[in-house]
C-alpha positions as a printed Julia matrix, in Angstrom:
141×3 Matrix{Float64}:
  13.84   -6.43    3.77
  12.1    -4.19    6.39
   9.39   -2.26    6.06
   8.5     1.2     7.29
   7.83    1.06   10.54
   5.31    3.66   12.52
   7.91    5.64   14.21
  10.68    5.73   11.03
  11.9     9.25    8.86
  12.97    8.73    5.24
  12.83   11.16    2.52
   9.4    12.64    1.4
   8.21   11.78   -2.49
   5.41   13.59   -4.54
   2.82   12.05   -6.05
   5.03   11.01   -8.77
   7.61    9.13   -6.63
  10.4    12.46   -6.81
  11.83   13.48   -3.66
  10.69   17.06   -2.68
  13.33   19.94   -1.63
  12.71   22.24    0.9
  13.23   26.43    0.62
  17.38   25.38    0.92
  17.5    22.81   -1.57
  17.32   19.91    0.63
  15.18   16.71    0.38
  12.04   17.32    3.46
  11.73   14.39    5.08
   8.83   12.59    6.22
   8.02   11.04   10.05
   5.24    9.16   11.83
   2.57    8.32   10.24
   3.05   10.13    7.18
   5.92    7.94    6.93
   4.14    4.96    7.08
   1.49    6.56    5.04
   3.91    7.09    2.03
   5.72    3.17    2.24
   2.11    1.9     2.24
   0.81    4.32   -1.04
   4.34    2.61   -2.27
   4.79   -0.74   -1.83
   0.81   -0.92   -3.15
   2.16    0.12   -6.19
   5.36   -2.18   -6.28
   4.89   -5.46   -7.98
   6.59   -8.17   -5.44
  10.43   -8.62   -6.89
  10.9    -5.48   -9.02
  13.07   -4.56   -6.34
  16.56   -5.42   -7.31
  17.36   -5.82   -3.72
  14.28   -7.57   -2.26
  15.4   -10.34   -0.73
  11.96  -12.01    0.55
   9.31  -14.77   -1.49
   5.75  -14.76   -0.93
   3.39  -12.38    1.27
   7.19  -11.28    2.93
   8.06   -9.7    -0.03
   7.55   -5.98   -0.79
   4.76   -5.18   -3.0
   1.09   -6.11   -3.57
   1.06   -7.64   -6.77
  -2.11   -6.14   -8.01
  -0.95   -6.15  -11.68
  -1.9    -9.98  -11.53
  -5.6    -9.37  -11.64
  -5.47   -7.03  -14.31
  -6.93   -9.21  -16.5
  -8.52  -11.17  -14.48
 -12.44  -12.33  -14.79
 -14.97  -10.89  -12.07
 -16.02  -13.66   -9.84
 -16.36  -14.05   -6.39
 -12.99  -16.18   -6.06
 -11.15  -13.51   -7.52
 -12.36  -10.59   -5.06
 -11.69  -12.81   -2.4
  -7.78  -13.58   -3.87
  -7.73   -9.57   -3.82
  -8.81   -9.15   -0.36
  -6.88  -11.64    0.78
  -3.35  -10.48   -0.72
  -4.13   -7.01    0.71
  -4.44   -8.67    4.16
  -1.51  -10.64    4.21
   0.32   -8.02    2.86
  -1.43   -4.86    5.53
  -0.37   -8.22    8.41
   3.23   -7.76    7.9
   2.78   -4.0     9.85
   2.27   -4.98   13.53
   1.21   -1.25   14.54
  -1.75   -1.53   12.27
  -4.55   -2.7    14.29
  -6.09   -5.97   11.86
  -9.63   -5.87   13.26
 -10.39   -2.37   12.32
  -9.41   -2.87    8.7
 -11.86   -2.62    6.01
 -11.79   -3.38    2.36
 -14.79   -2.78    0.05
 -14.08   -4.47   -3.27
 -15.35   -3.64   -6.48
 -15.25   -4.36  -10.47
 -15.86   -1.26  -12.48
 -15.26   -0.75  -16.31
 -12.65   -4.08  -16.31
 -11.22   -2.37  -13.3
 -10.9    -4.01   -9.84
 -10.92   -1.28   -7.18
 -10.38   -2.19   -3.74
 -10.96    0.86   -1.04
  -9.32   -0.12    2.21
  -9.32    1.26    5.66
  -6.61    0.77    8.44
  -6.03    1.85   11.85
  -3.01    1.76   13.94
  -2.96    0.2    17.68
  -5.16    1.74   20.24
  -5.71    4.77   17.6
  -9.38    6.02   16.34
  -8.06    7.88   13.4
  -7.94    6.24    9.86
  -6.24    6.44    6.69
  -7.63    5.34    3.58
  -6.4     3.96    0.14
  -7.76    3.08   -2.95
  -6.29    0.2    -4.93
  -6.75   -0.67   -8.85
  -5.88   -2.55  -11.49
  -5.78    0.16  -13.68
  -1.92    0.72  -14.07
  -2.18    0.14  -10.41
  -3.12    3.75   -9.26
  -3.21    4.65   -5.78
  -5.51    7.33   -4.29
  -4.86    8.37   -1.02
  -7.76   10.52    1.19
């Protein structure tokens, strides 16, 4: 399966995953890094093989998994399993530059929340995401 890549179009979604019509009824569509943007807020909430045509194992396949932590016990191992999945799974997008990404991890109420930072190649702006275990929301700033 291939990912969004930084210079794709596809069809823009609201918050809730609907496509959204223009003034003429059709779907707006969504380009650079808004694009990107949107498959990353998506596969973060996509649970790896819930895609009945994923055809990829392991930190290839689409989603993060974050559903597996949450019930998970707050140790060090297990924030480091989080971070870790995250950055395999941010590795597989070659125009995000892996030295300038971030991740503060944190355990809240039974609630893992992991706030991440990325940057694409030779770019200063960023875009940020919060990840949790609770029903596996994803805030985007």
């Amino acid at each position: 399966m291939t990912i969004v890549g930084e210079n794709n179009t596809d069809i823009m979604l609201d918050p809730n995953g609907q496509p959204v019509s223009d003034s003429s009824g059709d779907f707006k569509i969504v380009s650079g890094d808004a694009c990107w943007e949107q498959d990353l807020r998506l596969e973060a909430l996509t649970e790896p093989g819930e895609l009945f045509y994923e055809d990829e194992n392991g930190d290839e396949a689409y989603g993060f998994g974050l559903l597996d932590f949450s019930h998970a016990e707050n140790d060090e191992f297990t924030q480091k399993e989080i971070e870790q999945r995250v950055k395999n799974k941010l590795s597989k997008r070659t125009y995000l530059d892996q030295r300038k990404t971030r991740q503060k991890i944190s355990f809240e109420n039974g609630v893992f929340r992991d706030y991440v930072s990325v940057s694409k190649q030779d770019a200063v702006d960023e875009y940020n995401v919060e990840l949790t275990t609770e029903e596996v929301e994803v805030v985007s700033e």
